[in-house]
C-alpha positions in Angstrom: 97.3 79.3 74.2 97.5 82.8 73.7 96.1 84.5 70.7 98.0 86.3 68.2 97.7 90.1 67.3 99.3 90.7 64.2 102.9 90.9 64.9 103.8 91.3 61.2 102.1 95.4 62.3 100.7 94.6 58.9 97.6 93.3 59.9 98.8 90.0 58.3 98.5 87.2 61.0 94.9 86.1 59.8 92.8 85.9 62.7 92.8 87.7 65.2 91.5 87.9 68.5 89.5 90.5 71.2 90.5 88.4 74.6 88.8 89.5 78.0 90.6 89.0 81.4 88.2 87.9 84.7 90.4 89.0 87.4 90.4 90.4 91.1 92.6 90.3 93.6 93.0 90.7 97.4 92.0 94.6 96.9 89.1 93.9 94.5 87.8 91.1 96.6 87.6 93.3 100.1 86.4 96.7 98.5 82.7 96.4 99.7 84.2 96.7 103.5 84.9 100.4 102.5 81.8 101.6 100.4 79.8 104.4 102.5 77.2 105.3 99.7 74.3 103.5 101.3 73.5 105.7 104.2 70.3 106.9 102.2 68.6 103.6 101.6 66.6 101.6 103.7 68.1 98.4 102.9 71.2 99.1 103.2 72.3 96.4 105.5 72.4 94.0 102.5 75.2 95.1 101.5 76.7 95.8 104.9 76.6 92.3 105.5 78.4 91.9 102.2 80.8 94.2 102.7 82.4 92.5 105.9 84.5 89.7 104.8 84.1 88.4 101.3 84.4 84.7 102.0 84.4 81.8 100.0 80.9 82.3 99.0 80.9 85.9 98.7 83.9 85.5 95.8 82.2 82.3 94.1 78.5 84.6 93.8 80.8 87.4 92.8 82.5 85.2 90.3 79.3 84.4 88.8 78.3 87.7 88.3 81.5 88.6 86.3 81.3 85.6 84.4 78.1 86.5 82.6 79.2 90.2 82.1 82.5 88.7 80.3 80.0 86.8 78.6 78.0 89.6 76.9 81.5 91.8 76.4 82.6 89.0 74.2 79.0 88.7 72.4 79.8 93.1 71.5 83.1 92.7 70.3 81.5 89.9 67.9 78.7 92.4 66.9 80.8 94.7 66.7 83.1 92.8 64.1 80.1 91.9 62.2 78.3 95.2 62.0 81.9 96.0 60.3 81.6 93.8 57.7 83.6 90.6 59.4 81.1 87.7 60.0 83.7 85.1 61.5 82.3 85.5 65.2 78.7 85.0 63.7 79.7 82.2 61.4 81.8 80.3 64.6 78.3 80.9 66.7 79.9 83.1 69.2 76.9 85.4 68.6 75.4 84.3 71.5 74.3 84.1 75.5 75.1 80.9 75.5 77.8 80.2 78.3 78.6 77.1 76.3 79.9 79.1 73.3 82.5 81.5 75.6 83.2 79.5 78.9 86.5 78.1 78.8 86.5 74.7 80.8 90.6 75.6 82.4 90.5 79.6 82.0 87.0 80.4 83.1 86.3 77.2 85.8 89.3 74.8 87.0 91.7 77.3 87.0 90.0 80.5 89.1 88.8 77.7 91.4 92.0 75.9 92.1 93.4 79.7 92.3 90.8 80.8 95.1 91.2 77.6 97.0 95.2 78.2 96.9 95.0 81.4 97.9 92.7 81.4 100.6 90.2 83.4 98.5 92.5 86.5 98.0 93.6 86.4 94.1 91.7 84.9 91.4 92.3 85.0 87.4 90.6 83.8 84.8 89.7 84.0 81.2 87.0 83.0 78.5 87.5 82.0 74.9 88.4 85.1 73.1 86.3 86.3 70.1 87.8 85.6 66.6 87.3 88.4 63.6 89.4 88.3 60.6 91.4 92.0 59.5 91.0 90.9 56.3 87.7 91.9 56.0 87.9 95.5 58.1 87.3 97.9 55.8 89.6 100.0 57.8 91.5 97.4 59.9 93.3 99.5 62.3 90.5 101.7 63.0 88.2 98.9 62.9 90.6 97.0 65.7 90.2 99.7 67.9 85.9 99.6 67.6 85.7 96.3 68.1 88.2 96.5 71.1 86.3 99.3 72.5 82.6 97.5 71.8 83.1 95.2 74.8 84.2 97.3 78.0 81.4 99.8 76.5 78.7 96.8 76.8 80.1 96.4 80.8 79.2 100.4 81.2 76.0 100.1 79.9 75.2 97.3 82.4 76.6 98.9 85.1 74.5 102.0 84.0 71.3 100.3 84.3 71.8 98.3 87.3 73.5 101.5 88.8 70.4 103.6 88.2 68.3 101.2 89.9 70.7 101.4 93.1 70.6 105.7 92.2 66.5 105.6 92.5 66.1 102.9 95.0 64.4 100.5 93.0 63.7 97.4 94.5 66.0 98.3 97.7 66.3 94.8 99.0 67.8 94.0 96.2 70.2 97.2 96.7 73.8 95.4 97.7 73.0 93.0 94.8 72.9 95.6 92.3 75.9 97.1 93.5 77.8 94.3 93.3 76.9 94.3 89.7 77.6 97.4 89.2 80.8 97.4 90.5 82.0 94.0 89.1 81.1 95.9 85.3 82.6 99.1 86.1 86.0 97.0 86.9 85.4 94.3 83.8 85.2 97.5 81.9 88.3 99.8 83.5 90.3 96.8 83.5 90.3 96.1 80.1 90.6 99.4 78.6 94.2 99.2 80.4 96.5 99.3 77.2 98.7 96.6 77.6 98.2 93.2 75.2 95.6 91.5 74.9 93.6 93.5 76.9 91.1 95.8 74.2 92.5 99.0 75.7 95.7 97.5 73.2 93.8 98.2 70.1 92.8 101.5 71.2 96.2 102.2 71.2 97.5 100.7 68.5 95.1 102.4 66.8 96.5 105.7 68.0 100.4 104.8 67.2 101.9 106.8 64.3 103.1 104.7 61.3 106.5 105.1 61.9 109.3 103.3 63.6 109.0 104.3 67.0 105.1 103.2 66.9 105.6 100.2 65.1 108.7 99.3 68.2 106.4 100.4 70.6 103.5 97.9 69.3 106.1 94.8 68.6 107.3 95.3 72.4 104.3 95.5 74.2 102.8 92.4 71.8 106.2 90.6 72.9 106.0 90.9 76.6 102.9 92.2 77.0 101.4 89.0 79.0 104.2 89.5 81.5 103.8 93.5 81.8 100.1 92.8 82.5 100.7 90.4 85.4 103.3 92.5 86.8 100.3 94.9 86.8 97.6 93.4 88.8 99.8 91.9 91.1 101.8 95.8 91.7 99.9 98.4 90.7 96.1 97.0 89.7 95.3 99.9 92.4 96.1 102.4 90.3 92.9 102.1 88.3 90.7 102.5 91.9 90.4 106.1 91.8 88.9 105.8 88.3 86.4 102.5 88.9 85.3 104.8 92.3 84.5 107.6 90.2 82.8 106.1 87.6 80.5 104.3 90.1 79.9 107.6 92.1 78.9 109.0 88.9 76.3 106.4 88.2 74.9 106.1 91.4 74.8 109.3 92.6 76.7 109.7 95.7 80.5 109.7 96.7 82.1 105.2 96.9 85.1 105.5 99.0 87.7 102.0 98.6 
């Protein structure tokens, strides 16, 4: 089920929600075949290998790679809620790195499976339990949305920073094509989500940012309403719109030009 995100625009609903997407499809699962930022290491055949085909095995490892970023993206937007005065994440246990306390048996296992076999391996969704915090105890709870939106695609940079870095200054080069792919999967975890349409947290931002008046609070109650369906529309159409960003952002980190 779906969670809810205050529809009465008041802030009303009672609990509410921060719900991270897992997703990649056909484009995201083929990108390595492109990168040409490796010419400079000695290693760099790991990730030429990976950046052939991404078979069955290449999408599972790359599946759990994403799966314990979404992890710790949930764990910010709980610390996040807590540090602004809502315990409910901390009180449910969801303060934790435990996959237990986030993995969601159909969103986050059966389902992307039975989606990769169906697919041949070229689209795969999935989801894990979405982190509770109550409005009611935001000091400023529109503002405060928007934080505790923003806390988890911030937590995927800062991963992708450090692993990045260690791809920048060649540490540990064997390990080079693994790094990347961690880098890359957090860079997308954290784009992809700060894509304002509901539930993803790039919604709170911009509800944060919508005037109090009647063409804010339309705009909010039609996105909430058929948000679900605008966001499918967009991975399957336009999810490559958001490349040109993800590749610049990695560039960025890494130091050299990533070319999809």
């Amino acid at each position: 089920m779906l969670p809810t995100f205050g529809r009465d625009h008041g802030f009303g609903a009672g609990v509410h929600y921060t719900w991270t997407s897992i997703t990649i499809i056909t484009a995201s699962c083929h990108t390595f075949k492109n990168y040409s930022i490796y010419d400079n290491f000695q290693y760099s055949n790991s990730l030429i290998y990976l950046s052939q085909y991404m078979d069955y095995f290449q999408i599972v490892f790359f599946f759990f790679i994403i799966i314990p970023s979404a992890i710790i993206h949930e764990v910010a937007h709980g610390l996040a809620a807590d540090r602004l005065g809502d315990p409910t994440a901390r009180n449910m246990g969801r303060l934790t790195l435990n996959p237990g306390a986030h993995i969601d048996m159909w969103g986050t296992i059966l389902m992307p499976l039975l989606l990769i076999i169906v697919s041949g391996g070229s689209f795969l969704f999935a989801y894990a339990k979405p982190v509770p915090y109550n409005p009611y105890n935001l000091q400023n709870p529109k503002r405060d949305a928007a934080l505790i939106g923003l806390a988890g695609p911030v937590s995927n940079l800062l991963i992708a920073l450090v692993f990045g870095l260690l791809v920048r200054f060649a540490v540990m080069p064997e390990l080079t094509g693994l790094f990347m792919i961690i880098t890359f999967a957090n860079v997308l975890l954290a784009v992809f989500n700060l894509v304002p349409i509901p539930p993803l947290d790039g919604s709170k931002i911009l509800f944060a940012l919508l005037p109090e008046t009647e063409i804010g609070i339309q705009i909010r109650q039609n996105l909430e309403k058929h948000g679900f369906m605008i966001l499918i529309i967009f991975i399957l159409f336009l999810f490559k719109m958001i490349y040109p960003l993800i590749n610049w952002i990695i560039s960025l980190i890494v130091g050299q030009s990533v070319l999809f």
